[in-house]
C-alpha positions as CSV (number, residue, x, y, z in Angstrom):
1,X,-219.1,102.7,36.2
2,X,-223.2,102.2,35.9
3,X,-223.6,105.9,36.4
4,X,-220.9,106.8,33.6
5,X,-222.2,107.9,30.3
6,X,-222.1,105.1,27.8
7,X,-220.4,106.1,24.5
8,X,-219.1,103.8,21.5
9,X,-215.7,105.4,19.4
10,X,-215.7,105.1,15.7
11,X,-211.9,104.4,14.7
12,X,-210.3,104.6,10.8
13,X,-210.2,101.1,9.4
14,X,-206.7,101.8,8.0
15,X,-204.9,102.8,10.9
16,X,-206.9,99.7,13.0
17,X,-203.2,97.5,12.9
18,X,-200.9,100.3,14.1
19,X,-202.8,101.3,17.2
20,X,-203.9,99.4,20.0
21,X,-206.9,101.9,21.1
22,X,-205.0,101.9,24.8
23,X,-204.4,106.0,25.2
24,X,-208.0,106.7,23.7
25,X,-209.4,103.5,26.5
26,X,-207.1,105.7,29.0
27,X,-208.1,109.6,27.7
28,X,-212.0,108.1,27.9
29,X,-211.3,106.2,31.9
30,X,-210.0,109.5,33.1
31,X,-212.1,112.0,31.2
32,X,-209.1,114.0,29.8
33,X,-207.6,115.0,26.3
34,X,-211.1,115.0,23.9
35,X,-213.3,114.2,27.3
36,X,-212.1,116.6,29.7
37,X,-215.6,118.5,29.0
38,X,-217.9,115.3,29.5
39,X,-215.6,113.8,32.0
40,X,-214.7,110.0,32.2
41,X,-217.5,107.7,30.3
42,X,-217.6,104.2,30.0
43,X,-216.4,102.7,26.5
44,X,-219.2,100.0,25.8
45,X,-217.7,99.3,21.8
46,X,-215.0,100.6,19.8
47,X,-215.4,99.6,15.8
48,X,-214.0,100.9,13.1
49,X,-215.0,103.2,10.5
50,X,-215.6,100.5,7.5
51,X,-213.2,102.1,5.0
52,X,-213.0,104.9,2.9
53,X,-214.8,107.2,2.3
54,X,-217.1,106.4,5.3
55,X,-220.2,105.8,3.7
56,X,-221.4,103.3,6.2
57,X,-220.9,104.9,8.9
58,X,-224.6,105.8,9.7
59,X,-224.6,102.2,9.8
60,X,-222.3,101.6,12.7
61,X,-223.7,104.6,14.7
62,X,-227.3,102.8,14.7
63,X,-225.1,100.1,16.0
64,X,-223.6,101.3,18.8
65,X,-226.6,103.1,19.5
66,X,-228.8,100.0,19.7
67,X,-225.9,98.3,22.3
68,X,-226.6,101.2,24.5
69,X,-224.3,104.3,23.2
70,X,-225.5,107.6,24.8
71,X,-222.5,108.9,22.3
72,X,-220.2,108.9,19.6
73,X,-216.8,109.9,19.6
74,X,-214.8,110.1,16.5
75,X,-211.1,108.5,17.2
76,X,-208.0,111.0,17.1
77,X,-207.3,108.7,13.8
78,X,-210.4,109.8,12.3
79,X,-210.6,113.8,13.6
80,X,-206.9,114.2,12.8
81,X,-205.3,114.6,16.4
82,X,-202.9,111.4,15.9
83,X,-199.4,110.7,14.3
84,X,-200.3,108.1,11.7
85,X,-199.3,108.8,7.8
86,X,-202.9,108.2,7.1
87,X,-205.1,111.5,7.6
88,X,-208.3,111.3,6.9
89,X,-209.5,113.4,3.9
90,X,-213.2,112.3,4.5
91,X,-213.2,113.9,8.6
92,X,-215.2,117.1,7.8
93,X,-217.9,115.2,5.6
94,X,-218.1,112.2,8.1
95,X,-218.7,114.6,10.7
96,X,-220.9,116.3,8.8
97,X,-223.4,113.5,8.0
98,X,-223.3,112.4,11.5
99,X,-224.3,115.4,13.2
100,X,-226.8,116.1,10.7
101,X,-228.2,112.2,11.2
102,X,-228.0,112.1,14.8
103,X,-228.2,115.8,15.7
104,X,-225.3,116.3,18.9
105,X,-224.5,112.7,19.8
106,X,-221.4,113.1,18.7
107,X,-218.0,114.2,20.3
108,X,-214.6,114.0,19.2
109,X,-212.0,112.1,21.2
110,X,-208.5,113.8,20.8
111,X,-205.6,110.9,21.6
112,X,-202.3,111.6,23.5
113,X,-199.8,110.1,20.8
């Protein structure tokens, strides 16, 4: 797994009790669904988003960059590739401010509910 790229997935704080993260783990192990293009990468963190409307999440990448992330992936709860009742409406400008903060670190991690 040492030669895996290291990313950390950003999740939506509201949704954190409904799902238990196990498909996304699963999609990431076996690089398919949103890492078919990267191929499997080793999950070093998985935190959530800190709550609407995402304002600190610039915060949690420098996180997960400083415990190793080589990059981010966005949770299907968060991009809007899920089933829960709670879409987020903030998606296009957290996606925005990351890309423009961290240039292409980013990739989006589409779930198999």
């Amino acid at each position: 797994m040492d030669s895996l790229k290291k990313i950390g997935i950003i999740r939506c704080k509201q949704t954190s009790t409904l799902c238990s993260r196990s498909i996304d783990l699963v999609a990431a192990k076996n690089g398919t669904h949103g890492f078919a293009k990267s191929g499997p990468v080793n999950v070093i963190r998985i935190i959530d988003c800190g709550g609407c409307p995402g304002d600190s999440l610039g915060g949690r990448v420098d996180e997960l960059i400083h415990c190793g992330a080589e990059g981010v992936a966005l949770a299907s709860c968060i991009s809007g590739r899920n089933e829960f009742p709670f879409p987020c409406n903030n998606f296009p400008q957290i996606q925005t401010d990351i890309q423009e903060r961290y240039g292409n670190i980013i990739s989006l991690l589409e779930c198999a509910h």
